[in-house]
N, CA, C and O atoms as a MOPAC input file, in Angstrom:
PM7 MOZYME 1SCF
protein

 N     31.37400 1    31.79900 1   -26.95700 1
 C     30.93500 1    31.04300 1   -25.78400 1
 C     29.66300 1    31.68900 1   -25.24000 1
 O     29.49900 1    32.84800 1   -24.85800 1
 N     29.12600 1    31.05600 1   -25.27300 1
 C     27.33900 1    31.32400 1   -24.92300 1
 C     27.30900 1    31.31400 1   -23.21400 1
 O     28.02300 1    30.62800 1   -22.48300 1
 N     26.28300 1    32.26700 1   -22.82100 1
 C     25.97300 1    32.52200 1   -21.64200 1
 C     24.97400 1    31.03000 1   -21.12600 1
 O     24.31400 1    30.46400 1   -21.99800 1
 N     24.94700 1    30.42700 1   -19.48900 1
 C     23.86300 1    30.16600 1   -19.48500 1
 C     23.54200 1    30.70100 1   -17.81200 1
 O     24.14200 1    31.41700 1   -17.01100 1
 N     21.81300 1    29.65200 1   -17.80200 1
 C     21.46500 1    30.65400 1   -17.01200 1
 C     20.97900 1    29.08400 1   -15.26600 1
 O     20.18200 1    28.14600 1   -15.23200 1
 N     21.76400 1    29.51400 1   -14.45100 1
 C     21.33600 1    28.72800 1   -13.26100 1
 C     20.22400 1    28.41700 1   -12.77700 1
 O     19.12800 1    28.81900 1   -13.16800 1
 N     20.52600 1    27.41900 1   -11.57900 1
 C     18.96100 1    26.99700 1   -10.79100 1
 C     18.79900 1    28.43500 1    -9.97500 1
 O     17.81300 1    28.55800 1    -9.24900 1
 N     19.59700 1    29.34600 1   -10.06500 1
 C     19.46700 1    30.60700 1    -8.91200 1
 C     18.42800 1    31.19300 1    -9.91800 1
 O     18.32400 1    32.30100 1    -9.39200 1
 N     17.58600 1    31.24300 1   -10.98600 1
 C     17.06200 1    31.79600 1   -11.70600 1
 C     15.68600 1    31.81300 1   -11.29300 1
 O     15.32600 1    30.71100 1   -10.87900 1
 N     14.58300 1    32.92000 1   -11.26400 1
 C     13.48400 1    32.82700 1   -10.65000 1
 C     12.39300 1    33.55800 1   -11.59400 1
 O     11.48600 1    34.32200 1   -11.26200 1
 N     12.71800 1    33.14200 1   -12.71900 1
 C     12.26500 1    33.28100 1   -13.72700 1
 C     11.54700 1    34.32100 1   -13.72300 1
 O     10.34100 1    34.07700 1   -13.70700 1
 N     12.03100 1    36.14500 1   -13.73800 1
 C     11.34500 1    37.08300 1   -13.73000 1
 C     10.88800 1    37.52900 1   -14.71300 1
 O      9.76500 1    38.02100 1   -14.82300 1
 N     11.93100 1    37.37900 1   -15.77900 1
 C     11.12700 1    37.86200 1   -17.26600 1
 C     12.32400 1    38.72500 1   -17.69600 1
 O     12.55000 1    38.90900 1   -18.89100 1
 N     13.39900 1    39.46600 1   -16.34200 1
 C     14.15800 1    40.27600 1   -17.09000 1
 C     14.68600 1    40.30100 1   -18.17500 1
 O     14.37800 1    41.10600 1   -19.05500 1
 N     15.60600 1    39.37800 1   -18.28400 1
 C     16.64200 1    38.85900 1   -18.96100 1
 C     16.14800 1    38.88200 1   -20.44200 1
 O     16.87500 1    39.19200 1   -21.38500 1
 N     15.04800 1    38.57900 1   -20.53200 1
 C     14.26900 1    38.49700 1   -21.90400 1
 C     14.01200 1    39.56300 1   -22.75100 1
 O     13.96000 1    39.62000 1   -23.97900 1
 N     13.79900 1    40.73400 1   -21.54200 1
 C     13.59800 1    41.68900 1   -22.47500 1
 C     14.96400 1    42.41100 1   -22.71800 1
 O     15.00900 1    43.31000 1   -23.55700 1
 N     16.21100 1    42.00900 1   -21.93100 1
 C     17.49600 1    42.57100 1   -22.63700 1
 C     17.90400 1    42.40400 1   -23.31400 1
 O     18.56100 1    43.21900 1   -23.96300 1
 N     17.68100 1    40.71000 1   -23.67100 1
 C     18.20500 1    40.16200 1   -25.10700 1
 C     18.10400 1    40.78300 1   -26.62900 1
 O     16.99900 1    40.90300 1   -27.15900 1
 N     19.30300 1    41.16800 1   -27.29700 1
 C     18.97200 1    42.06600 1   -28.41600 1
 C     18.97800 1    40.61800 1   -29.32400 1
 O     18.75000 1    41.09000 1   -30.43800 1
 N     19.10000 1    39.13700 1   -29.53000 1
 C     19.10000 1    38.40000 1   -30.15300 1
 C     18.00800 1    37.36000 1   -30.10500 1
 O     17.84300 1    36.48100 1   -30.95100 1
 N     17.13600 1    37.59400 1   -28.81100 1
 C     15.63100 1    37.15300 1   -28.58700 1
 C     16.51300 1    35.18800 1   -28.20600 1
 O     15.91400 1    34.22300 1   -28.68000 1
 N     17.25800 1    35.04800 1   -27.74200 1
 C     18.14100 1    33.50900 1   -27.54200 1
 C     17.65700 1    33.16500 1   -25.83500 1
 O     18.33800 1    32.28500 1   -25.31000 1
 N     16.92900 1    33.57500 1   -25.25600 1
 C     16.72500 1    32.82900 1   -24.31900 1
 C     14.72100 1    33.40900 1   -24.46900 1
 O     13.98500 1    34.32600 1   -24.83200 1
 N     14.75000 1    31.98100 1   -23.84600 1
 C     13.30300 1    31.02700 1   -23.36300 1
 C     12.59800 1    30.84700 1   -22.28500 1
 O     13.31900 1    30.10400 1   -21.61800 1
 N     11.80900 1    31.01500 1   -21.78200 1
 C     10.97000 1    30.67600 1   -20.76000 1
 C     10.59100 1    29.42500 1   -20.22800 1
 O     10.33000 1    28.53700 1   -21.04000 1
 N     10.49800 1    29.14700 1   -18.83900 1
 C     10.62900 1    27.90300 1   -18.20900 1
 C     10.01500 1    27.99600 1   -16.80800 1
 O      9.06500 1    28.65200 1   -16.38200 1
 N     10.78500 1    27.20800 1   -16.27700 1
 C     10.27700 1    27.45100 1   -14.92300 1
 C     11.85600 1    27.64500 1   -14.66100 1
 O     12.08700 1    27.87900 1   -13.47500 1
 N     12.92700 1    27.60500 1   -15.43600 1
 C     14.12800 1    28.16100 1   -14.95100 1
 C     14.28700 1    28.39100 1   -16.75300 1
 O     14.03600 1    27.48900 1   -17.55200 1
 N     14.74500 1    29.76900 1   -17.14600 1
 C     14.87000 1    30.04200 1   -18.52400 1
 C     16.54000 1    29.22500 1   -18.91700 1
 O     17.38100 1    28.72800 1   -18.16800 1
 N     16.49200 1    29.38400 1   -20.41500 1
 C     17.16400 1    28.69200 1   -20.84200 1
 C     17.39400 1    29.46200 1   -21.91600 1
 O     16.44900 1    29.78900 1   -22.63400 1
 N     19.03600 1    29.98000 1   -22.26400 1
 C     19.48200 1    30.44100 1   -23.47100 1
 C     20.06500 1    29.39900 1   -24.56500 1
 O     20.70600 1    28.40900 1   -24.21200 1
 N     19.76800 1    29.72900 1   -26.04300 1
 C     20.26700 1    29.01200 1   -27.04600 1
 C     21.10900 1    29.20200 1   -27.25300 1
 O     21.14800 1    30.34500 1   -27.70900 1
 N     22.74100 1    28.42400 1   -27.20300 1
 C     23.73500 1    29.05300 1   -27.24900 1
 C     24.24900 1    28.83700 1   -28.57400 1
 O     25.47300 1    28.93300 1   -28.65600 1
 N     23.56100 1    28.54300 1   -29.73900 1
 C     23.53300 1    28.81600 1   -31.39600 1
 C     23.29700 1    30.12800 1   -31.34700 1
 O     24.16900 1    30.78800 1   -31.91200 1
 N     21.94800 1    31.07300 1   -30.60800 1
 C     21.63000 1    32.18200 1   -30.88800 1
 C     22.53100 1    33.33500 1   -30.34200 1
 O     22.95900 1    34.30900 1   -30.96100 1
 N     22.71400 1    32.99200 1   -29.04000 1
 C     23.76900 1    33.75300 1   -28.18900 1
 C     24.55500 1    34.23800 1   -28.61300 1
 O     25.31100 1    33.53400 1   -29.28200 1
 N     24.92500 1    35.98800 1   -28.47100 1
 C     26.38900 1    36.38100 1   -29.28200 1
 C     27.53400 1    36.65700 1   -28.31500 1
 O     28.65600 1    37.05200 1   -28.63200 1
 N     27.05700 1    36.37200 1   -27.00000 1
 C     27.75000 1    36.85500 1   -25.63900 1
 C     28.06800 1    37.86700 1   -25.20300 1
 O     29.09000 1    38.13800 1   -24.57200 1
 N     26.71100 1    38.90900 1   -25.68200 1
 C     27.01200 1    39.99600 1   -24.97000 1
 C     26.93900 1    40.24900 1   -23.52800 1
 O     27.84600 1    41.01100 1   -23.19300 1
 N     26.33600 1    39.95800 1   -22.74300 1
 C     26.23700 1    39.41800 1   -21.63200 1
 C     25.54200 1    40.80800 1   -20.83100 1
 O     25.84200 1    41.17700 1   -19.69500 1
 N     24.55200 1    41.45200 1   -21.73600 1
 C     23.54800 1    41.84000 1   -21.07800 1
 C     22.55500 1    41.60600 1   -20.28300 1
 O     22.00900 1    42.34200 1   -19.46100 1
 N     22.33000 1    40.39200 1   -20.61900 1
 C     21.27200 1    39.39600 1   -19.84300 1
 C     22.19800 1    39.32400 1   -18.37200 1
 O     21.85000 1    39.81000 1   -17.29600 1
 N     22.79600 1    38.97200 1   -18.50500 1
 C     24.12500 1    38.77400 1   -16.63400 1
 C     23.89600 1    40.10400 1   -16.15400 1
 O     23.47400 1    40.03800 1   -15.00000 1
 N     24.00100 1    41.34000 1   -16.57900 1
 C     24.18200 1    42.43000 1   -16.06800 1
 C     22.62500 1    42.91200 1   -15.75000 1
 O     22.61900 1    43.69300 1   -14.79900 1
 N     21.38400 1    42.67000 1   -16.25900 1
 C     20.28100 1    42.69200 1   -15.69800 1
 C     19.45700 1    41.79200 1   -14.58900 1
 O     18.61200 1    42.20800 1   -13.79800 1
 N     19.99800 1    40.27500 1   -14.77100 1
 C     19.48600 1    39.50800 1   -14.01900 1
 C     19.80600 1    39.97300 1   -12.29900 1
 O     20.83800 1    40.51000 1   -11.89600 1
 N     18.99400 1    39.71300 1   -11.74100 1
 C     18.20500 1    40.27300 1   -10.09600 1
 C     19.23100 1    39.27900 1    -9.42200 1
 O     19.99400 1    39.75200 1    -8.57900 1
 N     19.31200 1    37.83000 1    -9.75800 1
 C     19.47900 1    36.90800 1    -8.83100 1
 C     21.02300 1    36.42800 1    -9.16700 1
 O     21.52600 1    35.47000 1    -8.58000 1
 N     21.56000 1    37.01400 1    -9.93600 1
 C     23.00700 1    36.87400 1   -10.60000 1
 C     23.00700 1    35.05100 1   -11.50600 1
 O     24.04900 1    34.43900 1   -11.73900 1
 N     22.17200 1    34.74300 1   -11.71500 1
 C     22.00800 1    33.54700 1   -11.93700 1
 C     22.34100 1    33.21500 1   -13.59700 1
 O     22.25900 1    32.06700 1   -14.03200 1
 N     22.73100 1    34.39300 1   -14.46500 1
 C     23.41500 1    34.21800 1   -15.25100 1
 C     24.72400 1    34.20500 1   -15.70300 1
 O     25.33400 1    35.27300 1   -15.65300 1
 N     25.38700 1    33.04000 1   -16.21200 1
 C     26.93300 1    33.36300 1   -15.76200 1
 C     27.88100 1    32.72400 1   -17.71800 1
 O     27.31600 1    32.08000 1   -18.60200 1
 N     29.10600 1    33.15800 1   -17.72400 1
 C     29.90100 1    32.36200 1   -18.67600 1
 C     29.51800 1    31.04900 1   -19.08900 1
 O     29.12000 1    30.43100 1   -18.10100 1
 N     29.47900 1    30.51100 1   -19.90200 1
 C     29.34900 1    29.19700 1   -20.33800 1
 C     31.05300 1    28.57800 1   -19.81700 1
 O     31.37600 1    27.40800 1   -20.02500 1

């Protein structure tokens, strides 16, 4: 089950560089691939705005 990522998202950039599977994207609100996603859920534990959550 793939992570995704909310409208609480303020698109800092963190999240991107935690990803060890490079599965999320840039936006004006980012967006993870949840084909790529392995659910480690590093990205949740770095994000600022908690705006990443469980699928």
């Amino acid at each position: 089950m793939a992570y995704v990522i909310t409208e609480d998202c303020i698109a800092c950039g963190t999240c991107i560089d935690e990803c060890p599977v490079e599965a999320i994207s840039e936006g004006d609100i980012y967006k993870i691939d949840p084909e790529i996603c392995t659910d480690c859920g590093t990205c949740a534990d770095a994000c600022p705005t908690e705006a990443i959550k469980p699928a």
